[in-house]
LUMBAKOL-231616 format. One line per field, with one value per residue (C-alpha): x, y, z; residue in one letter; residue number from 1. Coordinates in steps of 0.05 Angstrom, whole numbers, plus 5000, padded with zeros to 4 digits. Layout:
REM residues N
X <- (X	...)
Y <- (Y	...)
Z <- (Z	...)
r <- (a	...)
k <- (NUM	...)
//
This chain:
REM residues 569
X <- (2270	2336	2354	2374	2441	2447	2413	2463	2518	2495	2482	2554	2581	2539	2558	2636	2625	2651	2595	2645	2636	2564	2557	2604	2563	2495	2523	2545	2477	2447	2477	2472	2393	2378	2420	2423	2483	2532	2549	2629	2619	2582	2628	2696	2660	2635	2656	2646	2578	2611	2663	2717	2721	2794	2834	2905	2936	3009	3016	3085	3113	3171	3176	3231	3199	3151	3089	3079	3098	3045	2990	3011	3011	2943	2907	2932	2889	2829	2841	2850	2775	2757	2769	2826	2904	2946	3025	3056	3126	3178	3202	3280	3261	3212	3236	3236	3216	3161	3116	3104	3070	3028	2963	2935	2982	2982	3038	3054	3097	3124	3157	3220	3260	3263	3205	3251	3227	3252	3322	3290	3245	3300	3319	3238	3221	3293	3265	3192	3223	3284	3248	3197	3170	3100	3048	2984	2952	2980	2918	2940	2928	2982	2975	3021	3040	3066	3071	3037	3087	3136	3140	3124	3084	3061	3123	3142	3068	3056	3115	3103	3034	3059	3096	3060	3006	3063	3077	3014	2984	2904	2894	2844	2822	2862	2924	2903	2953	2962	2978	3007	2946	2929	2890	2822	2839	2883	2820	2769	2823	2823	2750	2746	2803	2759	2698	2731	2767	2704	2658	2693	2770	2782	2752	2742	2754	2785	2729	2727	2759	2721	2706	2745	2723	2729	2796	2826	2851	2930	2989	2989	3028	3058	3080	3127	3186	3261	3282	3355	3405	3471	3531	3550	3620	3678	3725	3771	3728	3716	3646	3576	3529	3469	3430	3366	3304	3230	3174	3104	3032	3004	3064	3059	3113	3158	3232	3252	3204	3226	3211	3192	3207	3205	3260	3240	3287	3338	3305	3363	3363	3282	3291	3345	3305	3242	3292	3328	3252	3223	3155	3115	3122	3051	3019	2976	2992	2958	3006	2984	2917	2928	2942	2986	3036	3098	3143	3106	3104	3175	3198	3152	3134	3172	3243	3292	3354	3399	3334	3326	3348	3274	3262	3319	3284	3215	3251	3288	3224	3191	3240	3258	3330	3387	3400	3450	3422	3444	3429	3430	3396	3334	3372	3433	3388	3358	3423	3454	3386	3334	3271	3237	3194	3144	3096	3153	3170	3095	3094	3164	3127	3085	3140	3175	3160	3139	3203	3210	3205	3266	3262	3313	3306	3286	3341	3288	3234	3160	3184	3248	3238	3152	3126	3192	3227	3301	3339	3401	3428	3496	3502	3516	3571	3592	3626	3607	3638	3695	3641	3621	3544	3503	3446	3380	3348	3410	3429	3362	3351	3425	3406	3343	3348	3317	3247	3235	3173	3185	3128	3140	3110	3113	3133	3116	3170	3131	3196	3249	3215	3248	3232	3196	3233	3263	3301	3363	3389	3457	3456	3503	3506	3557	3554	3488	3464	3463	3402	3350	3400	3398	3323	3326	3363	3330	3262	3296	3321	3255	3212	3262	3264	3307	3336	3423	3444	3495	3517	3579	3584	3631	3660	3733	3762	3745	3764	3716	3667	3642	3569	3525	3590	3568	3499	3531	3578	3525	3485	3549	3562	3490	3484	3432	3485	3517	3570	3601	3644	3674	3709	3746	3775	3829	3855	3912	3951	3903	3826	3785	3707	3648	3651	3722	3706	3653	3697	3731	3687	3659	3650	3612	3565	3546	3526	3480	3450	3444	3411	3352	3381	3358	3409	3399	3436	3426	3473	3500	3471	3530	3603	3572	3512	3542	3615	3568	3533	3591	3615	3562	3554	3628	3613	3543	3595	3659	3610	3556	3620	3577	3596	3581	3516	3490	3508	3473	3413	3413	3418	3353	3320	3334	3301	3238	3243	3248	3310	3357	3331	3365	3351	3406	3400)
Y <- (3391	3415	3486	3538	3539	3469	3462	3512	3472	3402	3439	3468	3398	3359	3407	3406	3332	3275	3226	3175	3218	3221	3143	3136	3191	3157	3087	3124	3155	3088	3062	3120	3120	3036	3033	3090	3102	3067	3118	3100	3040	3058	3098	3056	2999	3046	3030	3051	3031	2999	2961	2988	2962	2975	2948	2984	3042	3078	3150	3171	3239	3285	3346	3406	3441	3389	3407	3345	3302	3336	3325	3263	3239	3273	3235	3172	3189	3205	3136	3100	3132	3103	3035	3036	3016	3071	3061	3122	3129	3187	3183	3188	3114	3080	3018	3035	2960	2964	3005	2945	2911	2964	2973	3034	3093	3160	3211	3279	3318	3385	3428	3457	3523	3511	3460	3407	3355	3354	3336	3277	3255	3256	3187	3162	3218	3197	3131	3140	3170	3127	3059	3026	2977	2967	2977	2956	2951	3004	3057	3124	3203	3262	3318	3368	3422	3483	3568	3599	3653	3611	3602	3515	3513	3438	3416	3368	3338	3342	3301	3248	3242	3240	3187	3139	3147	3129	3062	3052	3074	3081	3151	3148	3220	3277	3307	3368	3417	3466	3531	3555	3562	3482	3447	3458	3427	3380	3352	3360	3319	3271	3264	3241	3193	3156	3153	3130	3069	3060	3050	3004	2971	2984	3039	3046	3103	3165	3199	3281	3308	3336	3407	3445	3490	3563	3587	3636	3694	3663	3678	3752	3801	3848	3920	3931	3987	3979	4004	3981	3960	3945	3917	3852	3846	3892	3932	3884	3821	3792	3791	3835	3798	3848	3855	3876	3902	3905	3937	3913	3918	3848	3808	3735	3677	3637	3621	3570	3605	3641	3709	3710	3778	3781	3837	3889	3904	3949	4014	4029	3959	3967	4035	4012	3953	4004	4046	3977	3950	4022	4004	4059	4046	4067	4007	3969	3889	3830	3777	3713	3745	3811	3879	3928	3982	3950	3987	3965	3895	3897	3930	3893	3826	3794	3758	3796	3773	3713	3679	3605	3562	3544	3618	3636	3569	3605	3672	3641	3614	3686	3721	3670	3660	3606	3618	3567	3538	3588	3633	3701	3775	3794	3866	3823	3778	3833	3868	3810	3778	3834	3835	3871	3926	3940	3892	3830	3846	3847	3771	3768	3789	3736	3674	3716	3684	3721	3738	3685	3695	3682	3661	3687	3641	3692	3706	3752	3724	3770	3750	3795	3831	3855	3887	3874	3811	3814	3775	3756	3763	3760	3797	3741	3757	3718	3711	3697	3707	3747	3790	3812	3793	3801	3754	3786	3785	3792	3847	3882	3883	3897	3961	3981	4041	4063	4090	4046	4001	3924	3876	3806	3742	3689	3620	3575	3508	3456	3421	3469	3490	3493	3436	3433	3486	3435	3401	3409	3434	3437	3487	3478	3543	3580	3643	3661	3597	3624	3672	3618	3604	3684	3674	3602	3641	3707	3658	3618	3674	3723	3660	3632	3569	3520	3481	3475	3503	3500	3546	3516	3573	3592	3639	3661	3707	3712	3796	3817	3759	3738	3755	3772	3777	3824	3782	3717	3736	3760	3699	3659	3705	3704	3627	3629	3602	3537	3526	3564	3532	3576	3555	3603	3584	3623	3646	3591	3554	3490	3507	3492	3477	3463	3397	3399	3440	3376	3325	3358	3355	3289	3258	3319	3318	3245	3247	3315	3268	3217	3254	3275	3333	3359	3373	3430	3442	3511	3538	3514	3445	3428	3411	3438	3394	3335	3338	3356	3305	3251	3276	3268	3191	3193	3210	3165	3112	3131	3147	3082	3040	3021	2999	3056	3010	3022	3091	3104	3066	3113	3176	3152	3140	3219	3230	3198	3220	3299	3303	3321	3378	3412	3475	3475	3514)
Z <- (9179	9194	9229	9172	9193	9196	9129	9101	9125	9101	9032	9022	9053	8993	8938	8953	8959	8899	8883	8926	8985	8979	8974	9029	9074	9054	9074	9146	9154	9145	9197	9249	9231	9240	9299	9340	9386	9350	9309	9307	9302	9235	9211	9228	9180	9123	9058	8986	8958	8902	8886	8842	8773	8777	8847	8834	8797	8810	8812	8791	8798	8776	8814	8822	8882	8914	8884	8842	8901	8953	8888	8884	8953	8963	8901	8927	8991	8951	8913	8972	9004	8939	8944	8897	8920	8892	8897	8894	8867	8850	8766	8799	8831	8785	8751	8674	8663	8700	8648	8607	8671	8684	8669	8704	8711	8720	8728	8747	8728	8723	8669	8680	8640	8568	8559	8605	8655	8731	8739	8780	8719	8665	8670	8657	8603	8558	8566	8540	8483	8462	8472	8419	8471	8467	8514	8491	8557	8587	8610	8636	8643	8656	8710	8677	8724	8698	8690	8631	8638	8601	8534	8528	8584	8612	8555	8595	8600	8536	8510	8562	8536	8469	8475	8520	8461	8410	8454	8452	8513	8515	8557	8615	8606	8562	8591	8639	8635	8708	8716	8783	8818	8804	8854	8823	8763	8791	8826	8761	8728	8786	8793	8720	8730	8783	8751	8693	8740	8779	8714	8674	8673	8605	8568	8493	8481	8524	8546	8561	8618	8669	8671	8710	8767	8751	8752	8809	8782	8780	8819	8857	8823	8874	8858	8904	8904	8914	8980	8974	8927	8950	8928	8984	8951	8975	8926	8881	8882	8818	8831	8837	8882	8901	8969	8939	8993	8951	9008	8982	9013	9041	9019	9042	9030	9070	9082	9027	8969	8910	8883	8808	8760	8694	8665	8616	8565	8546	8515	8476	8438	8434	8399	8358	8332	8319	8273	8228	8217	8207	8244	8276	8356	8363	8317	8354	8351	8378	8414	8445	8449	8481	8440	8459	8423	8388	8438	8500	8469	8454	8522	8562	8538	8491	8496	8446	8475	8463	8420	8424	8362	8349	8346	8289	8248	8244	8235	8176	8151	8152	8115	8076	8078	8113	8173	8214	8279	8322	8385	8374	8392	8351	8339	8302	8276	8243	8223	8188	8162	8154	8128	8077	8108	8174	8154	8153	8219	8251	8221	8263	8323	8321	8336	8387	8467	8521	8569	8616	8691	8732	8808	8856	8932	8983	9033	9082	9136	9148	9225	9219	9155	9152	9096	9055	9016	9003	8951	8931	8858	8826	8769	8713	8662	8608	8535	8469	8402	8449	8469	8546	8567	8614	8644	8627	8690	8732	8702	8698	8773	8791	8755	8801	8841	8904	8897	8839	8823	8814	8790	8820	8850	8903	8878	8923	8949	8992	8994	9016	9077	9147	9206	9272	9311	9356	9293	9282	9207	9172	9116	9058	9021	8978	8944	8933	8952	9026	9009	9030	9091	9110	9111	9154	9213	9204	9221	9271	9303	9307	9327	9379	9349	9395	9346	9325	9266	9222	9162	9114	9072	9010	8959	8928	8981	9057	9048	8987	8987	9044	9041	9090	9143	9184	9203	9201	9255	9297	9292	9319	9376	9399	9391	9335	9291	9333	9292	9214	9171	9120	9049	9017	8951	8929	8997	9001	8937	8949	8927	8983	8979	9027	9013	9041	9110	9113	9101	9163	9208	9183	9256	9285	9215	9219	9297	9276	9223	9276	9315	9267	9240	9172	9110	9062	8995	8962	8893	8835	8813	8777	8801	8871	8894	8857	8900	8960	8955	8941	9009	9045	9022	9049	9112	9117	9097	9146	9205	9202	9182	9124	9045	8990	8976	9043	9047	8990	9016	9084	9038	9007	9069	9089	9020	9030	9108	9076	9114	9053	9009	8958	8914	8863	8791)
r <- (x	x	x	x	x	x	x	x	x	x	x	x	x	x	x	x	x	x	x	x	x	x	x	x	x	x	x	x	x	x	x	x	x	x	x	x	x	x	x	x	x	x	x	x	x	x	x	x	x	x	x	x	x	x	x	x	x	x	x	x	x	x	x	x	x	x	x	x	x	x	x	x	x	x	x	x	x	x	x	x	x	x	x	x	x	x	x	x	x	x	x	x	x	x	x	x	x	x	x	x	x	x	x	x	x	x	x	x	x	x	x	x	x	x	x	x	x	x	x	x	x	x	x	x	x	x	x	x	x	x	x	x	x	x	x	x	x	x	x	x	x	x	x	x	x	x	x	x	x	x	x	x	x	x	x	x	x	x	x	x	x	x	x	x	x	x	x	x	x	x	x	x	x	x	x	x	x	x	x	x	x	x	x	x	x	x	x	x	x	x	x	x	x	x	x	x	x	x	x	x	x	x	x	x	x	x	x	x	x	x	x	x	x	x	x	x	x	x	x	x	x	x	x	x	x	x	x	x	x	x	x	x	x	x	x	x	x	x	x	x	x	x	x	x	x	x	x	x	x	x	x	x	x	x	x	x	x	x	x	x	x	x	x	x	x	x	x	x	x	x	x	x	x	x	x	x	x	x	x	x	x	x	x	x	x	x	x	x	x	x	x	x	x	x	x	x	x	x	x	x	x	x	x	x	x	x	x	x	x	x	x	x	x	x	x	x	x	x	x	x	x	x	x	x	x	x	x	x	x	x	x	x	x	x	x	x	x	x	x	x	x	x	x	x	x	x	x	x	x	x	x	x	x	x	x	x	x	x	x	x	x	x	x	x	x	x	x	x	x	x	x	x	x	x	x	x	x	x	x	x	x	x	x	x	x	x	x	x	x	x	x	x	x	x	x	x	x	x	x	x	x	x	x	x	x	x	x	x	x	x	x	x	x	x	x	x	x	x	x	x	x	x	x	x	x	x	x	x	x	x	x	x	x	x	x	x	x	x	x	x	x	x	x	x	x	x	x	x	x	x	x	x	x	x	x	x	x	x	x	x	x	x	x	x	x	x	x	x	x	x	x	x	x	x	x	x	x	x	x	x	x	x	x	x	x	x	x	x	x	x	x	x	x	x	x	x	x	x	x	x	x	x	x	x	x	x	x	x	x	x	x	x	x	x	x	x	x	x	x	x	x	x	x	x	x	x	x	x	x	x	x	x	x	x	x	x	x	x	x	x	x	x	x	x	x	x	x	x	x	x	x	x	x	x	x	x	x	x	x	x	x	x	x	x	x	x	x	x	x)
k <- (1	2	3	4	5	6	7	8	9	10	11	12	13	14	15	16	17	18	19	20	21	22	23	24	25	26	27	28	29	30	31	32	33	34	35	36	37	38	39	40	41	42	43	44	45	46	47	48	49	50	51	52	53	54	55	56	57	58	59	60	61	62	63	64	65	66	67	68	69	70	71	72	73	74	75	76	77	78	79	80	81	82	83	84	85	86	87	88	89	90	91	92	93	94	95	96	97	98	99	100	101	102	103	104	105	106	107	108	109	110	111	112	113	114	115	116	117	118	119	120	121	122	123	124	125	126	127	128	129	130	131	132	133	134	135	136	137	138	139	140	141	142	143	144	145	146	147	148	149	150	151	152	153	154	155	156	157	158	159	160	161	162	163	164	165	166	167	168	169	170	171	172	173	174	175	176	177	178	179	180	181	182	183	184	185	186	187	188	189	190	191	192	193	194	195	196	197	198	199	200	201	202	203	204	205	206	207	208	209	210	211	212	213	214	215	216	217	218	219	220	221	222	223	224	225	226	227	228	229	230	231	232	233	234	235	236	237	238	239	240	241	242	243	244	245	246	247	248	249	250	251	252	253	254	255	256	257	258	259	260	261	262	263	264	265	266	267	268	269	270	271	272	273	274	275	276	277	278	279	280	281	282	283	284	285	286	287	288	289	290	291	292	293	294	295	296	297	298	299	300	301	302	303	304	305	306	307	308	309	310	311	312	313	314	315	316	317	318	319	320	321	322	323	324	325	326	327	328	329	330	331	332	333	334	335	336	337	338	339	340	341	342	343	344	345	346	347	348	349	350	351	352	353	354	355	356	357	358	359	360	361	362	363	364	365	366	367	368	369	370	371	372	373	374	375	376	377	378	379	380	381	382	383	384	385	386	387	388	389	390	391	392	393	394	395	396	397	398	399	400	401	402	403	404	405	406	407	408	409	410	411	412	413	414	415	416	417	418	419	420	421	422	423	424	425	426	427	428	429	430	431	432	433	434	435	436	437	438	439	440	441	442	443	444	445	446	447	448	449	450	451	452	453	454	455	456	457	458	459	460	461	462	463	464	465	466	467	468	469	470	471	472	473	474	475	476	477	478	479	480	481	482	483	484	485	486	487	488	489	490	491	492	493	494	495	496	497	498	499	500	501	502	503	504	505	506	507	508	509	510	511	512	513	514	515	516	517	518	519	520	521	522	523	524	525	526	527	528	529	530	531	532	533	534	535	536	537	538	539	540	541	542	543	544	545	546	547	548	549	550	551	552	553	554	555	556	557	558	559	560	561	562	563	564	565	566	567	568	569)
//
């Protein structure tokens, strides 16, 4: 009989255990008990106890931050302890003609903004859907990773699913959609996939998923409270770019993640949409199951700005009237289309989404920075119909004043996440794509990391818009900072860019990337990362002495090598 803390031990080891890992611990202890002393021998030859039905699968992902890759990559290892060969494959380098040889495949993938896949995954998801290519032996499941904060969660998922169904796809197990907090179901849905695999090659019928372990509680909502809120630009810049400092009790992230907030609205357009529907602010309405006052619901909760077009079609349908396809403000929407009394607009309330979070990179480190995260956030203005907006979110938090409170949350980037401190990075960052970059050196510098860095950094004028100066500078005079490049557009009659200060110093770039360093892009995803990175393939191309093809073939390589990272939006 076992000691009771070794029992207790053994217990906890057997109930955390798959039935796999059970066979394969059984087989082990079977040979550690017929031959003693040869214990590693025993276990370097242990082996499942059965034979897979199924020898192969491919696990394909599409990911934004690098959370369907690490899933990915870590059910492949679980496969593999299984007996089964899994190939594992990004969507952004899966050959589309390729699906109608397949006959066990599973993907995961991530949901992106309005319902949209990963920029990465595009290419596979517009082909599931435009094809009519059968695939009649095709057996597969979806991971669908997503937030239930916004409005068509898993969307993504669920098309894919949809339409690998339509082809004629037989699912292994039912799509299993993921909030943030996703491992446990990731590996419920997992463990059914291998049973499924291990018990026969072709199933009937899709059986049930698994059940999933008890869900954690979700993502950690801090209530933290503005410290400082200060405008970065200097006077006459054509721009509002805010330094805001949040202090919150047992904060814990890391440079390269995001914060998440989701903006309350205006009170003025709330109370002006409570006086054209003449509904009593005090009613009590149920939402997405979870009652609260119409003002708190429509302060709090619910997106009234700038609605979606599939939002103004069920409005239309409620109040019965045709309405073009269109993106518009519930208060206008209301002005020009109104319905008929209180009771109209509590059916209204029913198709309006939850506000959407929005993520802002953090440009702090806990090392320099504890008990606080700082972000960076340029006040978005733009025009429609000849009039002036704002960006929701942007606009709510350029507002905050010291002492405030702020609700937010950590969102969490496996990918973007700084080297070995002996690594050399370059950091390719303008406007408020340096925030991340702020946080990188702030890290480097408070853990002495020994690695070279480099900040190309950009904006319109070197006077009113160089952000962060003052720190910048002092990272370059203390050696933190090995080398700056700056780009300021409109200082001279030719626009420059950071893609030209690169382009520059092309010779001293390619012998960093030579020697191991690692290349981040942070900003605008479009004209920015695209002409950054059609310089960079330049300069792979000028400094190997290699065609474009081969360039292009190295830039992959610092992909898969997690040597080229971007964060672009």
């Amino acid at each position: 009989m076992l000691a009771e803390a070794k029992l207790k031990t053994f217990l906890d080891l057997v109930q955390q255990s798959s039935k796999e890992e059970l066979l394969w611990m059984s087989g082990y202890l079977a040979g550690v008990t017929s031959a003693p002393g040869v214990a590693a021998s025993a276990a370097e030859s242990a082996a499942p106890a059965t034979k897979p039905a199924v020898g192969k699968v491919t696990i394909a992902y599409g990911t934004e931050t690098g959370n369907s890759k690490r899933v990915a990559t870590d059910l492949a290892g679980k496969a593999k302890k299984s007996g089964i060969n899994a190939r594992v494959v990004s969507l952004d380098q899966y050959r589309l003609n390729d699906l109608e040889k397949e006959e066990y495949f599973l993907t995961v993938i991530s949901t992106q903004g309005e319902g949209d896949p990963p920029a990465g995954a595009q290419k596979f998801y517009d082909y599931v859907h435009q094809t009519d290519k059968k695939l009649p032996k095709l057996k597969y499941s979806v991971l669908a990773l997503g937030d239930t904060s916004y409005p068509l969660f898993c969307k993504a998922g669920e098309d894919v699913d949809a339409q690998l169904q339509r082809l004629g796809g037989s699912p292994l197990v039912p799509i299993q959609k993921c909030d943030v907090d996703y491992e446990d179901e990731a590996n419920a849905w997992f463990q059914s996939v291998l049973q499924t695999l291990n018990n026969a090659a072709a199933p009937a019928s899709a059986p049930a998923a698994a059940p999933a372990p008890a869900k954690k509680t979700g993502k950690k909502i801090y209530n933290g409270t503005i410290l400082t809120n200060i405008v970065l630009n200097d006077i006459g810049s054509n721009k509002s770019t805010h330094h805001i400092e949040i202090e919150a009790e047992d904060l814990a992230y890391e440079p390269g993640d995001a914060l998440g907030v989701v903006p309350k609205n205006r009170p003025f357009t709330v109370e002006a949409i409570l006086k054209v529907t003449g509904i009593s602010p005090e009613d009590k309405v149920t939402h997405r199951n979870s009652e609260s006052t119409v003002r708190e619901l429509l302060q709090d909760k619910v997106n009234i700005t700038y609605l979606p077009e599939r939002v103004v079609k069920k409005y239309a349908e409620v109040v019965e009237q045709d309405i073009p396809a269109t993106r518009i403000d519930l208060l206008d929407l209301l002005r020009i289309y109104p319905v008929k009394d209180a009771e109209q607009f509590k059916e209204v309330i029913q198709i309006l989404e939850p506000i959407a979070p929005r993520l802002y990179s953090i440009s702090s480190s806990l090392e320099a920075h504890p008990g606080e995260i700082h972000v960076t956030v340029a006040r978005d203005e733009f025009r429609i119909n000849e009039e002036l907006l704002c960006g929701h979110c942007s606009d709510y938090l350029s507002e905050q004043k010291e002492g405030q409170p702020l609700e937010f949350y950590i969102h969490k980037n496996s990918q973007f996440k700084l080297p070995a401190a002996d690594k050399d990075v370059i950091m390719i960052g303008p406007g408020t794509g340096v925030a991340p970059f702020r946080s990188f050196l702030a890290e480097r510098d408070a853990t002495g990391a020994e690695g070279r860095n480099w900040l190309f950094f950009g904006d319109q004028h070197f006077a009113t818009d160089f952000l962060y100066q003052t720190e910048i500078q002092s990272w370059y005079e203390t050696g933190i900072l090995t080398k700056f490049n700056g780009a300021f557009s409109r200082d001279q009659k030719e626009k420059v860019y950071v893609q030209h200060k690169m382009q520059e110093n092309a010779d001293t770039f390619y012998e960093w990337l030579s020697s191991g360093a690692y290349v981040y892009v942070c900003g605008a995803k479009e004209p920015m990362s695209v002409d950054v990175e059609n310089t960079l393939l330049q300069i792979i191309g000028l400094g190997a002495g290699s065609s474009p093809e081969e360039a292009a073939v190295y830039l992959e390589q610092l992909k898969e090598e997690g040597r080229y990272l971007k964060d672009v939006y």
